[in-house]
N, C-alpha and C positions, 0 to 999 in steps of 0.2 A: 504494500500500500504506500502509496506516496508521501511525502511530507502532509499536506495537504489533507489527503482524507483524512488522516491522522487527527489532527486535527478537527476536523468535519465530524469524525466522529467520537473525539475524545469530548468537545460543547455537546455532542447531542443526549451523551451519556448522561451529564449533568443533566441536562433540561428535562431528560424521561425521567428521572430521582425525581424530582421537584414536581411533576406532572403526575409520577404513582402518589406525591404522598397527599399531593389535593384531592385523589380520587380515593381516598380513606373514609372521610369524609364530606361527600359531597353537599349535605345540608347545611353543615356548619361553614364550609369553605364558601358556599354560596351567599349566604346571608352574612358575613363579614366581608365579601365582596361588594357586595348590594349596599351596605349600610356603610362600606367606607368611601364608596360613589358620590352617596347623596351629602354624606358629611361635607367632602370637598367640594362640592360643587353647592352645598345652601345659600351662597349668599350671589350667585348667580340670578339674573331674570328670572328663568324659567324656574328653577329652585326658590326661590320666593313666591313664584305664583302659585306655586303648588306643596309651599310651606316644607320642605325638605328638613329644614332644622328640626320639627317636631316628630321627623320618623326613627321610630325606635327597633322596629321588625319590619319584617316583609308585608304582614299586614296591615301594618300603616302605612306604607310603599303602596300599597293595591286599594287604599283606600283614598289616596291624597292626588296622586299620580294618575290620570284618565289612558286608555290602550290608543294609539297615535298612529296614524300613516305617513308618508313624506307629505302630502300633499294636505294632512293638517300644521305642519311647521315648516312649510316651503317658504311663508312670506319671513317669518326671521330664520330662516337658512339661510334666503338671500342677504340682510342683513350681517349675516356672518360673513359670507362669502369676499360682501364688500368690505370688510375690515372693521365690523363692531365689533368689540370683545365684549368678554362676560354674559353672552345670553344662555349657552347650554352648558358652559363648562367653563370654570374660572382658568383653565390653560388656554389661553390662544392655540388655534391649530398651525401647524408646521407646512400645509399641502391639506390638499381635499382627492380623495378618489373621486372618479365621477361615472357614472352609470346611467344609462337610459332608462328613463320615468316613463309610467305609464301614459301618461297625455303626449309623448311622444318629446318634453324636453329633459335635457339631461339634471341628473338629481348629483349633487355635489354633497359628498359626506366627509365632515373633518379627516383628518390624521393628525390626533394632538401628541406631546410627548411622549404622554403612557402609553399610547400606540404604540408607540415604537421600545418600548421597555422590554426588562426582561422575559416577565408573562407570557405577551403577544410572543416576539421572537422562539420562544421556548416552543411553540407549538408549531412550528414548522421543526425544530430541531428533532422535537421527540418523534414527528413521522420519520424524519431520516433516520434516526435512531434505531426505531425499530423497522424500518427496513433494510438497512447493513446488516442488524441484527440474524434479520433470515436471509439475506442474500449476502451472505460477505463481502463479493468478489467485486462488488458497485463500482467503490469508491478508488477501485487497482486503480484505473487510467481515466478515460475524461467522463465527465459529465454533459449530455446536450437538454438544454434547459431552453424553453421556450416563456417572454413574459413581453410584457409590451410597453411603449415608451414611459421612462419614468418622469415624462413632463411633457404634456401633450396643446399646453395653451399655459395663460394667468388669469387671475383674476383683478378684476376694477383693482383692490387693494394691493396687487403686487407679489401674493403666493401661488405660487405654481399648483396645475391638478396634471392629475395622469393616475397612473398605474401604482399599487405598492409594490405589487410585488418586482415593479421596473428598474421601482426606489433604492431596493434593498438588493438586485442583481448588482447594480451600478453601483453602491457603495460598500460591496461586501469588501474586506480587507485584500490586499494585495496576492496574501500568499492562496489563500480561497479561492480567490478568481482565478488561480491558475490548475484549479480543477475542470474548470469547466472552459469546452471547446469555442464557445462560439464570444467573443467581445461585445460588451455590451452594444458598442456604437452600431453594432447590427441591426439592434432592435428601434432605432431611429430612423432607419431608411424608409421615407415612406411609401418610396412605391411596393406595389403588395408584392409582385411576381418577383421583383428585383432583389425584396428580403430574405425569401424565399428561397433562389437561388443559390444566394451567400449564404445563408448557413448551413445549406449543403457543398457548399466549394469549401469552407472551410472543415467543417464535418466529417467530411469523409476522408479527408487524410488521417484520423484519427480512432486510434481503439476506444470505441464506447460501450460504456458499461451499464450505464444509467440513461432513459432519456424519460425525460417530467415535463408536462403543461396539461395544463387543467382540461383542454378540450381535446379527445381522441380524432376530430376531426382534424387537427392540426396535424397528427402524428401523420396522418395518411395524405396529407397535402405533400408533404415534407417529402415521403416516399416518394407520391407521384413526379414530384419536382424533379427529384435526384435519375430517375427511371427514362424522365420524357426528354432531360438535357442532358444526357448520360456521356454522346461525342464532348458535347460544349466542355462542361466538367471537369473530363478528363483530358482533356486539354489544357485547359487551363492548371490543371495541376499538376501537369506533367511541364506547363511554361512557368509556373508560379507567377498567375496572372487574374486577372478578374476581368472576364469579358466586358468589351467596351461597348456592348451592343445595352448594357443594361443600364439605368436612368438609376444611377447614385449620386447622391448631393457630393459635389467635389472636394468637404473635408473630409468624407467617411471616406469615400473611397480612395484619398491619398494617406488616412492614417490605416487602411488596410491594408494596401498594398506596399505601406513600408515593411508590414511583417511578412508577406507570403513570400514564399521561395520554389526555386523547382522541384519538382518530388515526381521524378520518371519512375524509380523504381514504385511508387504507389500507382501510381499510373498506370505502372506496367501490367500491374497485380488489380485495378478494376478491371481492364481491357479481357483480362484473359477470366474474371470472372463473368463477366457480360457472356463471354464466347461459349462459354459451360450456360447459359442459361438461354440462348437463341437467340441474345442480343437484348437481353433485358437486365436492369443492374438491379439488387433485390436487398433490401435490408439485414436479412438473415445469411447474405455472401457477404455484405460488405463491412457487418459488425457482428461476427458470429460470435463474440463472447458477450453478448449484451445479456445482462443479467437478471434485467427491471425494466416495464416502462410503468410510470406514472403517471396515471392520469384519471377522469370522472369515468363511474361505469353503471351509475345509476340512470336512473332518468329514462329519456330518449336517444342516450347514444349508444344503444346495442348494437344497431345497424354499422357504425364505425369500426364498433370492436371485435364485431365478424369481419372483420377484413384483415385484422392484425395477423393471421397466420399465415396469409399468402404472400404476404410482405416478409415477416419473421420468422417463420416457420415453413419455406415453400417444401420441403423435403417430410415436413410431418413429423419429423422425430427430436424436434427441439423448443417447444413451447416454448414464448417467454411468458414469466413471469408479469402477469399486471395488477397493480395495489390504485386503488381506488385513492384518488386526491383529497377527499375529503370534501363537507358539505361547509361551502365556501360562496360567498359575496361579496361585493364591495362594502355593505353594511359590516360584518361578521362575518371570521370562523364561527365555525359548529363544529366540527367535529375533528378526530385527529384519527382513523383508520393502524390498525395497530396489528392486520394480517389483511392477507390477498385475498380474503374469504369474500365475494360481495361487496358491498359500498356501505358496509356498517362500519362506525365508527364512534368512542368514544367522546364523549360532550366533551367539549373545553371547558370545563367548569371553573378555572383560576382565569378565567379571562372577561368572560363575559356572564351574566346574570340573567337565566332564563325563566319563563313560565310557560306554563300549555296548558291549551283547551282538547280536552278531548272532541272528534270531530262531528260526533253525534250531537254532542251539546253545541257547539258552535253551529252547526248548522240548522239547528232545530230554532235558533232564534240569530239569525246571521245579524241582524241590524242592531240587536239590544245588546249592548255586551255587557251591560250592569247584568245580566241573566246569566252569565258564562262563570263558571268553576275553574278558576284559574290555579293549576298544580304547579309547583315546585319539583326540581327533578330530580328529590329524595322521595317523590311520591308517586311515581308513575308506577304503570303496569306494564310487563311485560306482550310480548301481542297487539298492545292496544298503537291504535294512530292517532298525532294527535297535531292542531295546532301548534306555532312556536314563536313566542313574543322574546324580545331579545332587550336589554338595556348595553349601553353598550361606555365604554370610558372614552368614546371620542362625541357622545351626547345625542344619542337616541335615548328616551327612555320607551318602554312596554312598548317596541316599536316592532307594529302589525309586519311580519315580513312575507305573511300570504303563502307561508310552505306549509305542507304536511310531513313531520315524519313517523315512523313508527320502531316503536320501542322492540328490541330483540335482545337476547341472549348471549 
């Protein structure tokens, strides 16, 4: 294992210590979460409107606090955006993630300091954690990590939105970043096809081990890419060149092509894999020790994940391994997936402060929610499906996020 994984996985070791021992107890762990929230944050707007000082339990929390959508606190979101402080949260935020709202405009959610704190971090650490865990062999050589830019515009006030997880590629430490294959400055390029390419020109000169991004449809873009410009490619990396045919902003592409070099003999060795497969270049020839992929397998992406073996597995006798991303927003984590089993994964319960409606009861009176039984998630049932209201330390509170999930074993 390299300096680097080492590393990668000596922090994640920590962070899963620290993440088993909040899951001891998760009712106590929640409610001194919740209740250290509102402490900080009472003398805030919104914490005075809804008298935060006098909450002493959860049930004064569900008594004081009304259940929210974005589009009941869009009008002082905006106010935020534009550089008021102190309405949701006595931090100033640092950046806003931004995501598409329902009426079709984009919804801007803080990223305040504690976002960025040990907590939040730790729950990315402890997936990797326990995925080294069952697959050792990950973190040998590169990482292909897919996230998207980590500053995508500003706002009125002068802080940048984009991506966290763009945030936190782009600034992870020096030695870190030399795990993984692809430069951030890749994830900047904006033409789509152009990005695309790069990080297969770059990519496949290298042994991968790992590759992670949240949509499976990405994984399979990425294939097709590599497959349909298979000549171009391998050319270029046999020139140590980055086709000029492609439309990249002129500092990415001169701080790229300071680093590439020729690599005939890799060249050599896609060419003659193509040749073994009738001229097609296949993921499972070109990174046959790939360990992991990462990514969501819930949902609607089954369709995607039925294609993973003809890419990675064309010969049938070498599944890879895929561990579900975890149930993930721009609002919140949910969850931290802790085996390949499914897309069940454990709550983040040291991070964020949830409640649920079961979905019977919710929906037997969708519009009254003073009508609604809102469970804590020392109190849930196994089997059952439920509602899932989140508070969150960048300043949702009981904020409606319109998922269902269901509780398992």
């Amino acid at each position: 294992m390299s300096f680097a994984g080492k590393l990668i996985a000596f922090v994640g070791k920590r962070a899963a210590r620290r993440f088993d021992k909040a899951c001891q107890d998760p009712g106590e762990v929640q409610t001194r979460l919740l209740l250290d929230m509102v402490r900080n944050n009472a003398g805030t707007e919104y914490g005075q409107r809804h008298d935060f000082a006098s909450i002493r339990s959860v049930a004064d929390y569900q008594r004081n606090v009304p259940v929210i959508t974005y589009e009941d606190i869009k009008e002082d979101m905006m106010r935020v955006v534009s550089g008021t402080s102190n309405v949701f949260t006595a931090e100033d935020p640092v950046m806003f993630a931004q995501t598409s709202g329902t009426t079709g405009d984009p919804k801007f959610v803080p990223v305040t300091p504690t976002d960025r704190g040990t907590a939040h971090t730790d729950q990315m650490r402890t997936w990797l954690y326990h995925a080294q865990k069952a697959h050792p062999g990950i973190l040998d050589h590169k990482i292909v990590s897919l996230v998207s830019p980590a500053i995508e515009g500003y706002t009125e006030s002068g802080l940048p939105f984009g991506s966290t997880s763009g945030h936190i590629y782009k600034n992870m430490p020096g030695i870190v970043q030399r795990a993984y294959s692809v430069p951030y400055a890749v994830f900047e390029i904006e033409d789509y096809q152009a990005k695309y390419y790069t990080i297969m020109r770059i990519a496949l000169e290298h042994d991968v081990r790992f590759l992670a991004t949240a949509n499976p449809s990405s994984i399979i873009k990425l294939c097709d890419k590599a497959d349909a410009h298979a000549e171009q490619l391998i050319r270029d990396i046999h020139d140590g060149s980055l086709s000029k045919t492609l439309t990249i902003e002129p500092e990415i592409r001169q701080q790229l092509e300071q680093k590439l070099r020729p690599n005939p003999k890799r060249a050599l060795e896609l060419q003659q894999l193509r040749s073994h497969r009738d001229g097609r270049l296949l993921a499972g020839d070109y990174w046959p020790q790939l360990g992991l992929i990462g990514c969501w397998k819930g949902g609607t992406v089954g369709h995607y994940l039925n294609q993973f073996d003809a890419w990675f597995n064309p010969d049938g006798n070498r599944p890879v391994p895929v561990r579900d991303w975890g149930y993930l927003s721009s609002e919140a984590r949910g969850s931290i997936p802790l085996s390949d089993e499914g897309s069940m994964g454990v709550l983040t319960i040291a991070t964020n402060f949830f409640e649920f409606v079961a979905v019977d009861d919710l929906e037997a009176n969708r519009d009254d929610p003073a009508s609604w039984t809102f469970l804590t998630a020392d109190a849930l049932e196994t089997g059952k499906e439920y509602y899932i209201f989140v508070t969150t330390s960048s300043g949702l509170y009981r904020y409606d996020i319109n998922d269902v999930i269901k509780v398992v074993d």
